[in-house]
N, C-alpha and C positions, 0 to 999 in steps of 0.2 A: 317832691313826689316823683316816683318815678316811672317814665314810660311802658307801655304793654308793646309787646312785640306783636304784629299782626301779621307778618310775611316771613319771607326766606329772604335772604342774603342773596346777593350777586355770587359770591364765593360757594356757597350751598348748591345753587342753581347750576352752576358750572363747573360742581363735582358730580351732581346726580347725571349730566350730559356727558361728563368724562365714561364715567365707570356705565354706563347704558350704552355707549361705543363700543366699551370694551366686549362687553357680554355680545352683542352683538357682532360683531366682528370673528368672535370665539365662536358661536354658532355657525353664523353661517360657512367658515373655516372646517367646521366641525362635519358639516352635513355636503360640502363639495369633494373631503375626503371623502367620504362614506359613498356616493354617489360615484367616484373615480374606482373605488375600490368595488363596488357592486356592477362596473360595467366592465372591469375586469374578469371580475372571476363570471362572470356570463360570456365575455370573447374566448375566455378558455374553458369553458364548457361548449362553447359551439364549434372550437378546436378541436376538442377531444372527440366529442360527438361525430363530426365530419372524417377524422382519423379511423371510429371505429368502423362509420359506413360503408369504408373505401376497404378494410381489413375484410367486412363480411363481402363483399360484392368479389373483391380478390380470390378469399378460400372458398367461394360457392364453386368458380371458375375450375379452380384446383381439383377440387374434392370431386368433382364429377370429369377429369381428364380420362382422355378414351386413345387406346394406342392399339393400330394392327400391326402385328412382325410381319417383315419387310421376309419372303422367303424368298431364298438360297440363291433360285434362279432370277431373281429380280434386281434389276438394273439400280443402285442408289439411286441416280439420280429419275427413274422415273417411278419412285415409292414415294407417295404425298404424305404416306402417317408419319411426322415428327414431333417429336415432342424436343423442342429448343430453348437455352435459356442460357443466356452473356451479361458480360459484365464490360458496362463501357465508362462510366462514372460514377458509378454509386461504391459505396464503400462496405455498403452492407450484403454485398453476392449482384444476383442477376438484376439490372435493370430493365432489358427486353428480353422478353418470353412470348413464345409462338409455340401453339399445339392443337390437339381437336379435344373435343367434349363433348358429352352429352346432355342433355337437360332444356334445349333448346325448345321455349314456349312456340306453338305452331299460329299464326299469323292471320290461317285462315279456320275456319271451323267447318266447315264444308269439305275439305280437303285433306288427301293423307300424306300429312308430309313427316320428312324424318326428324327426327330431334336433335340430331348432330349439325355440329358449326365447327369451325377454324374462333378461333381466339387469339388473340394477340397484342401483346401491350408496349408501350414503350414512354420510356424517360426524358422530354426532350424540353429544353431548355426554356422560360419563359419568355414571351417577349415584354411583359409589363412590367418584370424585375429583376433585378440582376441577383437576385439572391436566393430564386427561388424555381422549381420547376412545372413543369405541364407533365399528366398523365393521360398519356391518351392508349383507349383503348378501341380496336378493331375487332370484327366478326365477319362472318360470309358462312351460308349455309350451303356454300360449293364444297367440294374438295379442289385444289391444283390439278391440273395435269402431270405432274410432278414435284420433283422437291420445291419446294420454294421457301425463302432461309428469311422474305425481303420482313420489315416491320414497320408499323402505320408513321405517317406523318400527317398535324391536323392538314387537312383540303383531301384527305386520301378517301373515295369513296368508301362507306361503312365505316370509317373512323368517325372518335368523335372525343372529345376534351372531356375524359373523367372527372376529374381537380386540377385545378388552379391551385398557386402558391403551395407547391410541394416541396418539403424540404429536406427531405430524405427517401427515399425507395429501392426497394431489396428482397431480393426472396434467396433464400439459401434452400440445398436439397441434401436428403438423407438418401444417403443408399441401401441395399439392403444388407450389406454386412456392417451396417452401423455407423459411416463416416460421412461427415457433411463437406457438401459441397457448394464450391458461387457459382459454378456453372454447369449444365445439364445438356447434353446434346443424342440425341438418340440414335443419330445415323453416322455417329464418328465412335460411339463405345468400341469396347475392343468385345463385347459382347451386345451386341445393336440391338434396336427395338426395345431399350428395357424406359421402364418408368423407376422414376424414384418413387420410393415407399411413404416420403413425406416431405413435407416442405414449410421452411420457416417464412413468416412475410414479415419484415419490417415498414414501415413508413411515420415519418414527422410531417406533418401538418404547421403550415406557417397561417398567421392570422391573416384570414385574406382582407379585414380592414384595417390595418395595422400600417402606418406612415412614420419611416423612421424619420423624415424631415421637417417632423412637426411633434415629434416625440423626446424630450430632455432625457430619456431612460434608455432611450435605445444603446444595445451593445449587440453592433455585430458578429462577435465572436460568440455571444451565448448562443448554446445548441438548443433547437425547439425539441420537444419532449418525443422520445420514439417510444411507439408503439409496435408490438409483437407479437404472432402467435403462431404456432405450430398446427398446422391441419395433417390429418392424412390422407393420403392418396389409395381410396380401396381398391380402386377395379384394375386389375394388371393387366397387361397386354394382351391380347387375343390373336392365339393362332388359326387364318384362317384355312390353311393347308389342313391341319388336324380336323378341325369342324367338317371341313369338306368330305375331309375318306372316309367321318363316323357316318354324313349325309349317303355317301356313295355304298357301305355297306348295309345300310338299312332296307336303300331302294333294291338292293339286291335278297332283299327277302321278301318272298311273295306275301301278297295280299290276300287276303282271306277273301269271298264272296258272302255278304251275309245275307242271311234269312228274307230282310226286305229287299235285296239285290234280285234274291229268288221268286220272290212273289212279286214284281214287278218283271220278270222275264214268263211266269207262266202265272197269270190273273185268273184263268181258270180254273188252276188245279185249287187254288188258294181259297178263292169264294166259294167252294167247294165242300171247307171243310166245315161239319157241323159245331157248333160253339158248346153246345151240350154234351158232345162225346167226346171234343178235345180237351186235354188233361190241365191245358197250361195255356194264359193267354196270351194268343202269337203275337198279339201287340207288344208283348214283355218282351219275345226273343229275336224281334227286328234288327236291332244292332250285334248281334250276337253270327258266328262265321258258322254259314251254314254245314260245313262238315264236322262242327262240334254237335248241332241241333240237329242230322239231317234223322236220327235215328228216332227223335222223340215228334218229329213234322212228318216225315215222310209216311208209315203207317195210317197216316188220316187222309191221305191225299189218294186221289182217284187213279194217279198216273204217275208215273218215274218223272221229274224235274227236268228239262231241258235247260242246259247254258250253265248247270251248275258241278257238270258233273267231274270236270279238271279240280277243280278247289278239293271235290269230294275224293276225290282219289288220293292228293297230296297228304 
């Protein structure tokens, strides 16, 4: 007679514990990737994101650049409007740029201040990595007493550390007969005072959590991803000589006297007139110069106008 089996085997027992290793081992392999790979592409999404920040905050700068021509009789070195931009280590045009702008949020709201600032940026090397740099950028809502060519280093009052871990930064400029340039200087042109028509910004963004000495994938020589964009520069330079002699021919056109000029130099003749027999309400012809009006006023009025009558003659 032969026996019933009631259990598993040693050998059974210690396949089902094999292969439940396995599966196990497979999974959580499975989901450490997954996990490496999902905190990846979020460090380069907060790469790319921090790259674009830096590109919008750079062309707002740009796009609102404000330049006065330096005229004739005016000393270089004591003309403050520059607009500046060198090339000291970057590969892609200007690392440091120095200029004025406008668009400057005002500080206090009770107060009329201007909107204009100085701007100025600069590429300088970091101290936490050898691989990577600092951007720091400066403002002052002064102008110079003169030229001044100098650009922020961090401690510089008004500076201040843009980005960390920058691994590339560049602006190139367009001129206006169409040729690009890596660098821009306004008070050395062989035609001064000009602005470029455009400008291009480069910048690479390095992972700023990112430890190549704890990373098996690290390769120094891979380039971090550059970003680009081309803005324009609307507002062109302003000549304030020109504005000046359009201000000085104007002031040399006389000013009219009007109607309310009149009637506040003779209150009597005015309160005078009756509202029922005059045609037209002198409230209407207040701003209006009284030697265009004097013909449709004066007839209702008791007496010749005193104080008016130079404008009246012209």
């Amino acid at each position: 007679m032969s026996r019933l089996r009631t259990g598993f085997s040693l050998i059974e027992m210690m396949a089902v514990v094999l292969f439940t290793g396995i599966v196990l081992v497979a999974t959580v392999d499975f989901y450490l990737d997954l996990a490496a790979s999902s905190r990846s592409a979020t460090d380069l999404t907060r790469t790319a994101r921090r790259g674009v920040a830096l590109l919008d905050k750079v062309a707002r700068d740009l796009e609102t650049a404000y330049l006065v021509q330096r005229p004739e009789e005016t000393d270089p070195f004591e003309h403050p409007w520059i607009f500046v931009a060198e090339t000291r280590a970057s590969d892609h045009g200007s690392d440091h740029l120095r200029f004025s702008r406008r668009g400057r949020t005002a500080r206090l709201d009770d107060a009329h201040e201007s909107d204009l600032e100085v701007v100025a940026y600069s590429l300088v090397a970091s101290e936490d990595r050898d691989d990577a740099f600092d951007l720091v950028r400066w403002s002052s809502p002064r102008l110079p007493d003169g030229l001044d060519r100098t650009y922020p280093v961090p401690g510089d009052e008004g500076a201040f550390i843009l980005a960390h871990d920058i691994g590339a930064f560049g602006v190139r400029f367009l001129d206006e007969e169409g040729a690009w340039h890596d660098h821009w200087d306004s008070s050395q042109l062989l035609e001064s005072s000009e602005l470029p028509a455009a400008a291009e910004i480069s910048i690479a963004v390095l992972d700023e959590n990112f430890d190549p000495e704890f990373s098996a994938d690290f390769d120094p020589q891979f380039p971090p991803e550059l970003l680009s964009r081309v803005v324009a520069l609307p507002m062109r330079p302003i000549d304030l000589s020109e504005i000046l002699a359009a201000e000085e021919d104007d002031d040399e056109d006389p000013e009219c006297v009007t109607v309310g000029e009149c009637r506040a130099l003779n209150p009597e003749l005015f309160d005078g007139i009756d509202p029922d027999a005059f045609p037209v309400d002198i409230n209407s012809l207040l701003n209006s110069c009284w030697n265009e009006s004097a013909a449709e006023v004066q007839p209702h009025l008791s007496g010749p106008v005193q104080g008016c009558e130079d404008a009246e003659d012209e």
